[in-house]
C-alpha positions in Angstrom: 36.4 10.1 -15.9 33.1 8.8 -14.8 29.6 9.5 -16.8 27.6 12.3 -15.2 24.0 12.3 -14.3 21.5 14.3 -15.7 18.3 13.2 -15.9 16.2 12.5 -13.3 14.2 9.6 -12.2 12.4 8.4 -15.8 8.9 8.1 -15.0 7.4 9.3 -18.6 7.6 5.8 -19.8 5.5 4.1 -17.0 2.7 7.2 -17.2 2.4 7.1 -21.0 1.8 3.2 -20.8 -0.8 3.7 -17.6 -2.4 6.4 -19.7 -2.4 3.9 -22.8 -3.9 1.5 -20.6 -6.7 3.5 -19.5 -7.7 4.5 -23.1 -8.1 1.0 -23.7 -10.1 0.7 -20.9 -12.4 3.6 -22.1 -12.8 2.3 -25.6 -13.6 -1.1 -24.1 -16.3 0.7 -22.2 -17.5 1.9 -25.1 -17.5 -0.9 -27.7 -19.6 -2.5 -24.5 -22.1 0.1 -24.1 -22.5 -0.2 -27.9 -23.3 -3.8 -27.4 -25.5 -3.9 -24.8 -27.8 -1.6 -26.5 -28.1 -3.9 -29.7 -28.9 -6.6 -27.5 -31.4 -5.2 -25.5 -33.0 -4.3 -29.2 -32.9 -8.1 -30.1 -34.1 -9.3 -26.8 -36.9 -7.9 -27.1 -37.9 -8.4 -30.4 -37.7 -12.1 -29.2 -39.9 -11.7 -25.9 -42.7 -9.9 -28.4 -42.3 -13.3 -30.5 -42.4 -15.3 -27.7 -45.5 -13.9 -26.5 -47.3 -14.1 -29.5 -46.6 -17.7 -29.6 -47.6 -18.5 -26.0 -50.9 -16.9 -27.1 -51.6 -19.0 -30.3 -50.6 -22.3 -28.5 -52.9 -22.3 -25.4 -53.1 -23.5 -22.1 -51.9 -26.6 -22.9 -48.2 -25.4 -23.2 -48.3 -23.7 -19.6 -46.8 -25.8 -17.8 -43.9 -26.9 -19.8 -43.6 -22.9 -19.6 -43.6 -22.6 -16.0 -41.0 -25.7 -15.3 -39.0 -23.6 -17.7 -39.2 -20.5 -15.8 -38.4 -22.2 -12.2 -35.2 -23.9 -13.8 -34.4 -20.6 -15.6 -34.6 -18.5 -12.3 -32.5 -21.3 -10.5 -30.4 -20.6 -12.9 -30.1 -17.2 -12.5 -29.8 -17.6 -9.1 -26.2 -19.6 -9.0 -25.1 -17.2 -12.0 -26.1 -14.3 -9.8 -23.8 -15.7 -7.1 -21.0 -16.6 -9.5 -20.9 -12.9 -10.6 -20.5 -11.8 -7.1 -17.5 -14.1 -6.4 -16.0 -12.8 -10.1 -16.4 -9.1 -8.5 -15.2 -10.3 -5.7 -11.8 -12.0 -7.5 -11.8 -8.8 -9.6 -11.7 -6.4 -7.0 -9.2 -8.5 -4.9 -7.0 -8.5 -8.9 -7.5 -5.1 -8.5 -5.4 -4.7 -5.5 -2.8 -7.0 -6.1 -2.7 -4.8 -9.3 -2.0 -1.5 -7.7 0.1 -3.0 -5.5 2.5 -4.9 -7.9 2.5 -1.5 -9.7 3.8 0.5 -6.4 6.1 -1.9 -5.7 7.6 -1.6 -9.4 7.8 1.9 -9.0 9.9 1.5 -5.8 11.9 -1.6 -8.4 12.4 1.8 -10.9 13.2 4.0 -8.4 15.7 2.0 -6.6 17.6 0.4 -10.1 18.4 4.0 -10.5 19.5 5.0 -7.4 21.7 2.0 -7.6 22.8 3.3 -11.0 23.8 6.7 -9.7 25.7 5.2 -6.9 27.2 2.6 -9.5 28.0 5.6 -11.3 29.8 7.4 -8.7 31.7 4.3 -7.6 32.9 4.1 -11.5 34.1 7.5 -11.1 36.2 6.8 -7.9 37.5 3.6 -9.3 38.7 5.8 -12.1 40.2 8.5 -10.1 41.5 6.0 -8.1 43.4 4.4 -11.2 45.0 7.5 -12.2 46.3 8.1 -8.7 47.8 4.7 -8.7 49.4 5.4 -12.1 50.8 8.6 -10.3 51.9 6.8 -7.5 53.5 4.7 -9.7 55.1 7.0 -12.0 56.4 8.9 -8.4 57.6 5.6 -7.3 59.9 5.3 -10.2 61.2 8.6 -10.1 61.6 8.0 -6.5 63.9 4.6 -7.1 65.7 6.7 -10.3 66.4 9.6 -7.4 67.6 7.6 -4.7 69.6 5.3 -7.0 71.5 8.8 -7.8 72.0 9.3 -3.9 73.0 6.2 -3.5 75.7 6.0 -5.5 76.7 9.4 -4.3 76.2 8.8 -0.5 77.2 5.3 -1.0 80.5 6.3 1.3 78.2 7.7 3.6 76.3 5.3 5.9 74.1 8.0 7.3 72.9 9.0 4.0 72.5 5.7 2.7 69.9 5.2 5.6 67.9 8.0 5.3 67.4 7.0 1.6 66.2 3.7 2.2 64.1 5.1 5.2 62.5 7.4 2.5 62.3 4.3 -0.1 60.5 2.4 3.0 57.9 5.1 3.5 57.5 5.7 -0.3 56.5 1.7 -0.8 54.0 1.6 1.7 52.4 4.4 0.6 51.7 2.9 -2.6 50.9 -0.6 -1.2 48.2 1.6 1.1 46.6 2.4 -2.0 46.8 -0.5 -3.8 44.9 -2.0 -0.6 42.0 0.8 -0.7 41.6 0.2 -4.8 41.0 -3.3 -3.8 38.6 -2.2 -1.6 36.9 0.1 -4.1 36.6 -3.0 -6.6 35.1 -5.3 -4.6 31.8 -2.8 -3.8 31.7 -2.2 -7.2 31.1 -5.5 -7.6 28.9 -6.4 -4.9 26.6 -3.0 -6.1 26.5 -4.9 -9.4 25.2 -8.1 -8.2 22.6 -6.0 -6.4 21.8 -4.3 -9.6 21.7 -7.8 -11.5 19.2 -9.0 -8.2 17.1 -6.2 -8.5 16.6 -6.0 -12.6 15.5 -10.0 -12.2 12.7 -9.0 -9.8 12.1 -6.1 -12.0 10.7 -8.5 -14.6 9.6 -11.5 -12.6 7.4 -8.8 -11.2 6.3 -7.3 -15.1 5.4 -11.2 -15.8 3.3 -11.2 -12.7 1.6 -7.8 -13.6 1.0 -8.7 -17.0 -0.5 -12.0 -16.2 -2.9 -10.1 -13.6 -3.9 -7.9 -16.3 -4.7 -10.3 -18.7 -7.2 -12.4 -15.5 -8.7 -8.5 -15.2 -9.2 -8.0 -18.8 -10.8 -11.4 -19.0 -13.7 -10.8 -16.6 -13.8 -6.8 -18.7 -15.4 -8.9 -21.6 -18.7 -10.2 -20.0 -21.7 -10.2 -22.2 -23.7 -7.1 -21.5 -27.0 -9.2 -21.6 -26.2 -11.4 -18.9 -24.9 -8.9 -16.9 -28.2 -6.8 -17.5 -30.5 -9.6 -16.7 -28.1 -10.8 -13.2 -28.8 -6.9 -12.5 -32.4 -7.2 -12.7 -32.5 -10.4 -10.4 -30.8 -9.0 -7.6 -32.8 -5.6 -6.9 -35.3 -6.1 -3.9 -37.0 -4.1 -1.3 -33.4 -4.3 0.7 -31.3 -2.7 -2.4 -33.5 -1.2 -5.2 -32.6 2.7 -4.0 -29.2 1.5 -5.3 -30.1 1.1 -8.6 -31.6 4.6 -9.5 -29.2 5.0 -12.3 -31.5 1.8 -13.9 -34.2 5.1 -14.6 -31.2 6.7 -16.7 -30.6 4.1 -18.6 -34.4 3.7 -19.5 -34.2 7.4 -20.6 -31.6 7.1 -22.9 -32.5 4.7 -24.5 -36.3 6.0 -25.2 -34.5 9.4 -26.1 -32.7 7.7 -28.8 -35.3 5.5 -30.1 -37.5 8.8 -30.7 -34.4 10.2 -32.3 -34.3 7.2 -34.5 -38.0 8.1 -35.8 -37.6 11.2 -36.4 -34.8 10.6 -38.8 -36.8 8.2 -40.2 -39.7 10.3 -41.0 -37.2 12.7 -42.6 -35.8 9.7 -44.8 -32.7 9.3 -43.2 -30.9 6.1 -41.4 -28.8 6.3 -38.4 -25.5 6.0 -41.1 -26.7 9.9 -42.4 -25.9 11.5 -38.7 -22.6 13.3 -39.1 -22.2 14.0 -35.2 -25.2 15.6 -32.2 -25.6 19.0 -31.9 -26.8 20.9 -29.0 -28.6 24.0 -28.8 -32.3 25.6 -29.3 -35.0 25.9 -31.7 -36.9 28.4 -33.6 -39.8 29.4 -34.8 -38.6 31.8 -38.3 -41.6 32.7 -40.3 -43.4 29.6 -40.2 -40.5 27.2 -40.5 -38.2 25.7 -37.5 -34.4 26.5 -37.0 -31.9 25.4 -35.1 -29.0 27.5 -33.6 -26.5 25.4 -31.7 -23.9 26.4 -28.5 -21.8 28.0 -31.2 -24.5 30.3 -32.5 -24.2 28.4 -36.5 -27.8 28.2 -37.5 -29.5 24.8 -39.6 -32.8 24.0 -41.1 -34.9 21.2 -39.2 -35.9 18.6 -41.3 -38.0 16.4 -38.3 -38.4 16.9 -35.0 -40.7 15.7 -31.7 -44.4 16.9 -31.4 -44.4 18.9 -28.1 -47.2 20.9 -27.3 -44.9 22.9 -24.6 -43.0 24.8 -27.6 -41.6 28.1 -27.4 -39.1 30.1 -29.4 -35.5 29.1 -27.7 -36.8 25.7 -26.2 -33.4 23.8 -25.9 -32.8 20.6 -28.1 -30.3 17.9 -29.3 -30.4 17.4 -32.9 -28.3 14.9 -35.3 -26.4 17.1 -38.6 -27.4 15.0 -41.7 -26.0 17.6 -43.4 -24.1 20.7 -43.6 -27.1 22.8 -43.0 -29.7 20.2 -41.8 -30.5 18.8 -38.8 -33.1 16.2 -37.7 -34.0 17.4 -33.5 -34.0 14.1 -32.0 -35.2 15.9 -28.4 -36.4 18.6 -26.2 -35.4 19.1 -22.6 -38.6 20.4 -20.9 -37.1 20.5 -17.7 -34.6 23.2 -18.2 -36.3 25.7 -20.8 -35.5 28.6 -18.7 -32.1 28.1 -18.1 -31.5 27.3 -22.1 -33.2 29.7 -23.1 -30.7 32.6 -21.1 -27.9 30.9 -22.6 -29.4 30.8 -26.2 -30.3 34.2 -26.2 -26.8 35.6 -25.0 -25.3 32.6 -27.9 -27.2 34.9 -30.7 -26.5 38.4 -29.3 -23.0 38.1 -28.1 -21.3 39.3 -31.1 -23.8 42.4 -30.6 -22.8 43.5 -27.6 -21.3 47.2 -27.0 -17.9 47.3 -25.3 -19.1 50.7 -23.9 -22.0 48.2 -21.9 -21.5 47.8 -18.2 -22.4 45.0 -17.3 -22.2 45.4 -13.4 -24.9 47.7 -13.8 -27.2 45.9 -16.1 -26.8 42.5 -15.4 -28.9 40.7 -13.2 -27.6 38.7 -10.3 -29.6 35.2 -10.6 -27.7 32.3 -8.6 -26.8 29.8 -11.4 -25.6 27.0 -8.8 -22.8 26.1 -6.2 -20.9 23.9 -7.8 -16.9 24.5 -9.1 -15.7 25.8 -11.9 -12.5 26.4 -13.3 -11.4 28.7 -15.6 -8.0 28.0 -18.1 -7.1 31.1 -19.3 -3.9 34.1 -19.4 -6.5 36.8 -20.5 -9.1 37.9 -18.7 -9.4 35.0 -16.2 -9.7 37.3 -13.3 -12.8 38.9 -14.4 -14.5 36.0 -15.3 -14.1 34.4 -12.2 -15.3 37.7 -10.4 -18.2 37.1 -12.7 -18.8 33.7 -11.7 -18.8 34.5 -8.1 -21.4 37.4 -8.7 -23.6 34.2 -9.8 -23.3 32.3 -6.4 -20.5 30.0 -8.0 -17.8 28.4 -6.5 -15.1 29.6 -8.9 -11.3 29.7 -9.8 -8.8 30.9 -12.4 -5.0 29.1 -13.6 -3.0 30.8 -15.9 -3.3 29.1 -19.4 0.4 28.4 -19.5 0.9 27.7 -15.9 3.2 24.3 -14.8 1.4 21.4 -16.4 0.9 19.1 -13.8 -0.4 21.1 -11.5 -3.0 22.6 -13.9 -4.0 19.5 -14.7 -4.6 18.2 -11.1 -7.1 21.5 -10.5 -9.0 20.4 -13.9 -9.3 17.2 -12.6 -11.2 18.0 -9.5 -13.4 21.1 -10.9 -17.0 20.2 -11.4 -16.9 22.2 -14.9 -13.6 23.3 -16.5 -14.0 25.9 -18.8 -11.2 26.1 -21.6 -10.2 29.2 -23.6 -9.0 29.0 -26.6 -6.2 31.5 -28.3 -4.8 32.2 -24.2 -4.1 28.5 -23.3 -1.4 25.8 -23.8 -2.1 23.4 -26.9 -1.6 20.7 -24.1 -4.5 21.7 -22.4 -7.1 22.0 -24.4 -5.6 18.6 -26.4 -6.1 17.1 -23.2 -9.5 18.9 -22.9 -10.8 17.2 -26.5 -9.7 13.9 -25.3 -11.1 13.2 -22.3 -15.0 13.4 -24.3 -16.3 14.4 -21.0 -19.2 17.7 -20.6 -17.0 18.9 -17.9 -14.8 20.1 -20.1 -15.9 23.3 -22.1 -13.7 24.8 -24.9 -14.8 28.4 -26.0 -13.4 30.5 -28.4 -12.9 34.6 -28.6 -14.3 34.2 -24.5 -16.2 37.1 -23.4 -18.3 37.0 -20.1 -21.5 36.3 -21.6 -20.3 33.2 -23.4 -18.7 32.2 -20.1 -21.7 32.3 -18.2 -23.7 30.3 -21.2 -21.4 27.6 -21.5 -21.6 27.0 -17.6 -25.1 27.0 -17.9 -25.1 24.4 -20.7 -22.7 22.5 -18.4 -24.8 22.7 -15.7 -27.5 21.5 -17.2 -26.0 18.6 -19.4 -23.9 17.4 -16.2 -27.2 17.6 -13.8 -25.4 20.1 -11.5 
């Protein structure tokens, strides 16, 4: 008997490698982000030298300097235009890449409907071998039978020619089905050579991907610094609203510089920080503390002079230690906001079960955005809570259908997690993304809810 089929179309191989690949991709991002920031450190340590030698050597030097500036920008120029035909190769790599992986897919998809066909064909071949051997065995009983009635009817011409009538009929029978097993072989074996044609493709098309990938991967690797400065040469009057994000960037980068000298100041290096904390600070009998999202309290060894202080002003800080923190900075912007969430963060293990909170909560609109909550207890109520506060939101069961929970986190603006009524897949998925979006809180109430989406909203810039 033929094999049976029961798997379906295999597919967990070709997801788990796309998923590897775009890890890679993310780490890659990474290492470069990394990169470009030490670069930016060491470029300007050389412009401040190179200014202080312009000034010590004169006038003299000038135009040596500006020859060197026109050749540089020319320069500049043709790389600028070189980087727009790479993004331009890229993007067209790109394509060819998404297509050669549809069409591999279809490859996949189509080797194994050719195999289940194959399959069934085995199976008829087989069934058809056994009839043969019955037909055969029939036959032989057939010729023993009428040998018998010949010899007994051999006086008797009538019966002599109804038994080799019957022998007639009997032999073409079987020579019927020799002619349909014959048949049945040869598409066997033309399914095969399809088969064969197809799995050659298959990997003539894998050598073709691969090579694409390694082209893409080759233009990934670009030095941050020359990208950075090609940037900076294109923006005009025509473009610059395009490259707001640039003001980000500057941010950052003076947020973490200020971090830097705090920790200093507190005689620690950047090897000390353990991991950033985020959360609000205190004012405790003369001495500063700092409670985080989780409500764990640490002493502040350093932090920013800011005249704008109040008790519950919101923060990032680095843990040096295990009850230390250095606050590396203070968002002035959103004080308010934090300071609704730190407050419930510090109380919620206070809070009465006899409260109601219908009646004694007040109904300020947090935002419009989406939000999604993962949860088998209580996801009902927090999402009526939610709504109460002008949000867009929704609830999945925490051990709903995989897939299609995962296609609803993907297109939330803030996915909120809870812990002890979810899937381990979920909130594994949740820790690996390292994205704000995704919020994990454990023992949920509402109040925690609604401070996590706050803290969301804010870090995200909802």
């Amino acid at each position: 008997m033929g094999r049976s089929i029961k798997s379906k179309f295999p597919t967990s191989a070709y997801n788990k490698n796309k998923d590897k690949q775009n890890q890679v991709s993310k780490n890659q991002k990474r290492e470069n982000k990394k990169e470009l920031l030490q670069k930016i450190k060491e470029k300007n340590a050389v412009s401040d030298k190179s200014s202080k030698y312009e000034e010590s050597t004169g006038n003299g030097s000038d135009t040596k300097y500006k020859d060197l500036y026109r050749e540089t920008k020319k320069e500049a120029k043709r790389l600028e235009k070189e980087i727009l035909k790479r993004d331009d190769e890229i993007n067209q790599i790109k394509i060819e890449r998404a297509s050669k992986d549809k069409e591999i897919a279809e490859l996949k998809k189509k080797v194994y409907e050719l195999r289940v066909e194959n399959d069934g064909l085995i199976e008829n071949y087989s069934l058809l071998e056994k009839q043969k051997k019955d037909h055969e065995y029939e036959l032989t009983q057939d010729v023993q039978r009428l040998s018998l009635e010949l010899e007994q009817a051999n006086a008797n011409l009538k019966g002599k020619e109804y038994i080799e009538k019957r022998y007639e009929n009997v032999k073409r029978s079987n020579e019927n089905s020799l002619k349909k097993m014959e048949r049945q072989r040869k598409t066997i074996e033309q399914k095969d050579n399809e088969c064969n044609n197809l799995r050659r493709r298959l990997a003539q098309a894998e050598e073709e991907l691969e090579s694409l990938r390694e082209i893409s991967r080759s233009y990934e690797n670009l030095s941050p610094a020359f990208l950075l400065h090609s940037l900076i040469e294109s923006v005009d009057i025509s473009n610059y609203k395009e490259f707001s994000l640039a003001h980000d960037l500057d941010r950052k980068l003076t947020r973490i510089e200020r971090g830097i000298r705090n920790l200093n100041k507190a005689n620690y290096t950047a090897k000390d920080i353990r991991r950033e904390l985020f959360g609000n600070v205190y004012n405790k009998a003369g001495s500063f503390i700092f409670v985080d999202i989780e409500g764990f309290n640490y002493k502040v060894s350093s932090m920013p002079q800011y005249d704008g202080f109040t008790d519950g002003t919101p923060a990032t800080a680095y843990m040096v230690s295990d009850n230390e923190v250095v606050v590396s900075y203070f968002y002035k912007k959103y004080s308010k906001e934090f300071s609704v969430e730190s407050e419930v963060s510090r109380s919620v293990n206070n809070t009465s079960s006899k409260r109601n909170p219908e009646k004694e909560v007040d109904r300020y609109i947090i935002g419009d955005f989406n939000v999604l909550i993962v949860s088998a207890h209580d996801g009902i109520k927090y999402r009526d809570r939610l709504r109460f506060h002008g949000l867009d939101a929704d609830v999945v069961d925490g051990f709903e259908v995989k897939s299609r929970t995962l296609d609803l986190m993907e297109k939330a603006d803030v996915v909120i997690i809870c812990v002890g009524s979810v899937a381990h897949a979920f909130s594994d998925y949740a820790k690996q993304q390292d994205d704000p979006k995704y919020q994990i809180v454990f023992n949920a109430n509402e109040e925690k809810i609604i401070s996590r989406v706050i803290y969301a909203k804010n870090i995200l810039g909802l």
